[in-house]
FIDO-996484 format. One record per residue: residue number from 0; residue in one letter; x negated, y negated, z negated of N, C-alpha, C in turn. Coordinates in steps of 0.02 Angstrom, whole numbers, padded with zeros to 5 digits. Each point is the difference from the previous one (the first is absolute). Layout:
BEGIN
+-----+-----+--------+--------+--------+--------+--------+--------+--------+--------+--------+
|   n | res |     nx |     ny |     nz |    cax |    cay |    caz |     cx |     cy |     cz |
+-----+-----+--------+--------+--------+--------+--------+--------+--------+--------+--------+
| NUM |   a |      X |      Y |      Z |      X |      Y |      Z |      X |      Y |      Z |
...
+-----+-----+--------+--------+--------+--------+--------+--------+--------+--------+--------+
% end
This chain:
BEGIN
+-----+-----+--------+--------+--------+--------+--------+--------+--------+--------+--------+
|   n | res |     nx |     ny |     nz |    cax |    cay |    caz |     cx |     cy |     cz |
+-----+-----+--------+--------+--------+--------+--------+--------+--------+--------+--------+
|   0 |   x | -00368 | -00655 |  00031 |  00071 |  00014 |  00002 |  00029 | -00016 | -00069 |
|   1 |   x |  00040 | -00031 | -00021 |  00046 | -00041 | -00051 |  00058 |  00064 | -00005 |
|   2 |   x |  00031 |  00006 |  00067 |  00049 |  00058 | -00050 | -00007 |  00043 |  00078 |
|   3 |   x |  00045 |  00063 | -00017 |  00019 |  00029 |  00050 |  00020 | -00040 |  00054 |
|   4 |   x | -00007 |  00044 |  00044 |  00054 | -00027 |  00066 |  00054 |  00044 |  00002 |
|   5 |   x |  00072 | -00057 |  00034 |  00045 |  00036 | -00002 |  00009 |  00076 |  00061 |
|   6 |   x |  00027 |  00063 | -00016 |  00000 |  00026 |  00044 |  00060 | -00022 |  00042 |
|   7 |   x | -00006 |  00044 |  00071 |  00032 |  00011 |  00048 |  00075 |  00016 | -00018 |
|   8 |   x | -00009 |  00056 | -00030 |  00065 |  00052 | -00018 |  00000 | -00029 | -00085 |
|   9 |   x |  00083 | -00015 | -00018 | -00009 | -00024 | -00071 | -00014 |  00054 | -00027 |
|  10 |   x |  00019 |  00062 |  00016 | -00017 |  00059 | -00055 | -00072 |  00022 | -00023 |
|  11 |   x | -00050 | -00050 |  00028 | -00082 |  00023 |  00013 | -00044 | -00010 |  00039 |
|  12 |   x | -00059 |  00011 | -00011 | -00054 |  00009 |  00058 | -00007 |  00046 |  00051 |
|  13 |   x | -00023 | -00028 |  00053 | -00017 |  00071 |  00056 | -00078 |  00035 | -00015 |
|  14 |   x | -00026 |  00025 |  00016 | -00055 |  00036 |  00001 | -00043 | -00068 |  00032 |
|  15 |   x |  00023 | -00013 |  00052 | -00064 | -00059 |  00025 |  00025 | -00049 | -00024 |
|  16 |   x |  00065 | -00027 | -00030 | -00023 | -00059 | -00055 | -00058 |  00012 | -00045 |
|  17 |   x |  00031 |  00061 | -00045 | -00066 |  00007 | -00051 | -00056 |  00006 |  00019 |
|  18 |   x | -00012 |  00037 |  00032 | -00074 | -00021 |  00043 | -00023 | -00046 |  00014 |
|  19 |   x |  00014 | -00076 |  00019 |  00021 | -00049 |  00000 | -00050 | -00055 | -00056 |
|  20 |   x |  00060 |  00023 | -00048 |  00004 | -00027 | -00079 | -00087 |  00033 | -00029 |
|  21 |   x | -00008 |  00053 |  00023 | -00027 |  00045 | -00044 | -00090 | -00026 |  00048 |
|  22 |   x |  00015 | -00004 |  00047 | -00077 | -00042 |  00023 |  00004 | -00060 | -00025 |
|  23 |   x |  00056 | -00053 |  00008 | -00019 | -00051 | -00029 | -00022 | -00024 | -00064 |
|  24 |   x | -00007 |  00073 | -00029 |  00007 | -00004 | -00077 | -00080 |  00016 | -00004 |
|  25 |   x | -00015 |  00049 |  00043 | -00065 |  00057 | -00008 | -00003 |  00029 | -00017 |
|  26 |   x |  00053 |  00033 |  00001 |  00033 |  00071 | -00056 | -00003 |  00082 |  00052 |
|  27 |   x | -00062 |  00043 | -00025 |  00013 |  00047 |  00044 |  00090 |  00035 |  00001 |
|  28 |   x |  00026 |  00030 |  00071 |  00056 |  00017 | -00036 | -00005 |  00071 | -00032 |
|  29 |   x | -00065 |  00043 |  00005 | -00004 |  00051 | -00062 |  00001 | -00015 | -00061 |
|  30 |   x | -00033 | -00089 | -00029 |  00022 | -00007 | -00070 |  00064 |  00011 |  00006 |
|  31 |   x |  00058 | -00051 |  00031 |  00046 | -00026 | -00008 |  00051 |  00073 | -00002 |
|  32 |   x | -00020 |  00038 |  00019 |  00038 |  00049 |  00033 |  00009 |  00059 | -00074 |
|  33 |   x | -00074 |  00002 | -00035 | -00006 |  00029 | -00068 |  00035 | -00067 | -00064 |
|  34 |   x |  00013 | -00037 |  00018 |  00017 | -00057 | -00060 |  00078 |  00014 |  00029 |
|  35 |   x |  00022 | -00001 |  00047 |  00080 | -00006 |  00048 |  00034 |  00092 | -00046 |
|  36 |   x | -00035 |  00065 |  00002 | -00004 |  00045 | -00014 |  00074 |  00037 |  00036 |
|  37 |   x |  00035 |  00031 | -00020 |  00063 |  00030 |  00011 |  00059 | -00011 | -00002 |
|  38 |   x |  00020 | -00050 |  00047 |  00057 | -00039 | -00007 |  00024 |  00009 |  00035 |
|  39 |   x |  00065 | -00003 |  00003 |  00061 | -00011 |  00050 |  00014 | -00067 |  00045 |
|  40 |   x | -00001 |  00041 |  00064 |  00016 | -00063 |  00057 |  00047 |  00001 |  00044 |
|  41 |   x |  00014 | -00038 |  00041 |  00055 | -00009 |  00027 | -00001 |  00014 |  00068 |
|  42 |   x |  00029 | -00007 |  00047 | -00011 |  00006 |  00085 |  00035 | -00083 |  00027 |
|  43 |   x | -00031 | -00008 |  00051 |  00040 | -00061 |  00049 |  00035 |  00053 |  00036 |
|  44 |   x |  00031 | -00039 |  00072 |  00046 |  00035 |  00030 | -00061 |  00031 |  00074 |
|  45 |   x | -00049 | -00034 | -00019 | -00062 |  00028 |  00066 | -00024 |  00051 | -00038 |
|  46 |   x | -00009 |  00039 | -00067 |  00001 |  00058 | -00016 | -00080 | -00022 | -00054 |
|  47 |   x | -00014 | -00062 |  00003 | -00065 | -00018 | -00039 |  00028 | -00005 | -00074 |
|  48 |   x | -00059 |  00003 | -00026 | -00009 |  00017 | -00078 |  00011 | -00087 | -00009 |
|  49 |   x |  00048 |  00003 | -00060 | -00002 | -00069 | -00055 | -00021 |  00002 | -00048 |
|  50 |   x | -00042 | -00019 | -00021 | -00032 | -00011 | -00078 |  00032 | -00043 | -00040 |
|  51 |   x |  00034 |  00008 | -00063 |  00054 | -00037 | -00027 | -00050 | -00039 | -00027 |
|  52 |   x |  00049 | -00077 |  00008 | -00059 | -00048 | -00023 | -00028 |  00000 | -00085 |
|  53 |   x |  00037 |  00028 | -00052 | -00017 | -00004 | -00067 | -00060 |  00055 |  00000 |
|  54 |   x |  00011 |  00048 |  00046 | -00056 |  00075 |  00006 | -00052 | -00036 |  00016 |
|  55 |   x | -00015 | -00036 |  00042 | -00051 | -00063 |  00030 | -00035 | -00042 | -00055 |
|  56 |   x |  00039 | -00024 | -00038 | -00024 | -00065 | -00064 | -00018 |  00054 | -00041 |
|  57 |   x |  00017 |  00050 | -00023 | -00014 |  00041 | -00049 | -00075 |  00035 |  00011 |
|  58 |   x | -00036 |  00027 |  00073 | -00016 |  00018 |  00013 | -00081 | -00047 | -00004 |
|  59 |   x |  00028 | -00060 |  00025 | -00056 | -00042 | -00013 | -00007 | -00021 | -00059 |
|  60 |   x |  00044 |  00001 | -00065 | -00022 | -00021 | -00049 | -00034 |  00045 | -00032 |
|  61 |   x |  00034 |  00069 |  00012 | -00082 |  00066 | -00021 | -00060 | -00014 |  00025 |
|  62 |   x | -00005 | -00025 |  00050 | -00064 | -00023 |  00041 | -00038 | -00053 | -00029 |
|  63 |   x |  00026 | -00046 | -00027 | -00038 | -00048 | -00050 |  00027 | -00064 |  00031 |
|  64 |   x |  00041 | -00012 |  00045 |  00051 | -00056 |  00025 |  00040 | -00014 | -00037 |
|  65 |   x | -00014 | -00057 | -00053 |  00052 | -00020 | -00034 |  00048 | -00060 |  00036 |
|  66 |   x | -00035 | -00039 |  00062 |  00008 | -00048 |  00007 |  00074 |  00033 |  00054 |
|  67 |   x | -00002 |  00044 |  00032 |  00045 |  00015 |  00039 |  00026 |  00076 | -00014 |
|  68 |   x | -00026 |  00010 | -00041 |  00034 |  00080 | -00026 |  00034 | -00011 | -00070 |
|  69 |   x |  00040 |  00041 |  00003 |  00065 | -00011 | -00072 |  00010 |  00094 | -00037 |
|  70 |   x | -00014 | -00026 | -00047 |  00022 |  00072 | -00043 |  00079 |  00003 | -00014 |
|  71 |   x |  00004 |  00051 |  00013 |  00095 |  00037 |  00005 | -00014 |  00071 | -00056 |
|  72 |   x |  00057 | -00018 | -00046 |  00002 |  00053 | -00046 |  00035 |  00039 |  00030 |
|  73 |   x |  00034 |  00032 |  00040 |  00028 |  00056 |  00044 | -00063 |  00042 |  00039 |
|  74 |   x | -00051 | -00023 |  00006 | -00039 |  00030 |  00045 | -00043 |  00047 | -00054 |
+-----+-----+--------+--------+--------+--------+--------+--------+--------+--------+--------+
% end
């Protein structure tokens, strides 16, 4: 994988995108989930969780993904 894929919803990922992303990667999502840590998310209008996409890049770049994870000084 070269970069993300775009999500569905511009505001984020769904739970089974990242799931998704997160096998194709080989990434358990208990790492991802301790590297992701306490963040704020969003809802679609079907009531599913969005994972904001910078919470996503950030999450993998704690993980040791430089190639598709991005450090954010807000986080």
């Amino acid at each position: 994988m070269e970069k993300l894929p775009k999500s569905k919803n511009p505001i984020g990922y769904t739970k089974v995108e990242l799931q998704a992303i997160l096998k194709e990667l080989k990434i358990k999502y208990s790492i991802f989930s301790k590297a992701f840590g306490i963040n704020t998310c969003s809802l679609n209008e079907k009531g599913e969780t969005l994972y904001y996409h910078c919470d996503v890049e950030r999450a993998l770049w704690i993980i040791g993904n430089k190639l598709l994870g991005r450090h954010r000084m807000w986080d």
